[in-house]
N, C-alpha and C positions, 0 to 999 in steps of 0.2 A: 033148103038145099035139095039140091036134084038126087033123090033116091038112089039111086045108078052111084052114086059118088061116095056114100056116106058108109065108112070103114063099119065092117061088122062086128059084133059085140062077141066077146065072149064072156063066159059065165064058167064058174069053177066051184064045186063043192069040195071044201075042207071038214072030211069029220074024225073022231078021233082027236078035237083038240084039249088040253088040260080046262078045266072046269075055270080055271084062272085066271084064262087066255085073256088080255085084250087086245081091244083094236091094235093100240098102238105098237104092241107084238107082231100083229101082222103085216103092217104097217112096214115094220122096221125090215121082216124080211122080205118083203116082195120090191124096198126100195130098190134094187139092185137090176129087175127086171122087168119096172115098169114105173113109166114116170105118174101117170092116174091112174089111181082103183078106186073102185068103190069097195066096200064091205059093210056086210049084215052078217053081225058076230050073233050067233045065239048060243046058248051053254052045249059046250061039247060039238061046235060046228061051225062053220060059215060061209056065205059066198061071195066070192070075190070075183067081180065084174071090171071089163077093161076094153079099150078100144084098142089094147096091143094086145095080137093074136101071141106074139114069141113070147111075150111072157108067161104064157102057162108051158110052153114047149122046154124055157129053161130054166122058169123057177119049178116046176114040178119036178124036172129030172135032177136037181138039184139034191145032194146027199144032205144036203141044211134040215134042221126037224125045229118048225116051230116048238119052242119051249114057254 
């Protein structure tokens, strides 16, 4: 794919998550804002990676608290 073309990444760190957390928690909330993410859940954190830029603009601003 010609460089020039290819949507940019973003990356998002989550910290302050419950000890508890899993993926599928995260998962469950960023459905709403992003149809692919990746995530790398580590205890108490994680980063969540997407080729949709609006998804951190409106699940961040989002009053929802992963639980």
């Amino acid at each position: 794919m010609n460089p020039s073309r290819r949507r940019p990444t973003c990356r998002v760190y989550i910290g302050g998550l419950p000890s508890d957390t899993r993926v599928s928690d995260i998962e469950r909330f960023f459905k709403n804002y992003a149809r692919r993410i990746d995530i790398l859940l580590k205890r108490g954190f994680a980063f969540i990676v997407s080729k949709e830029i609006v998804f951190v603009q409106r699940g961040l601003k989002s009053k929802n608290m992963i639980s």
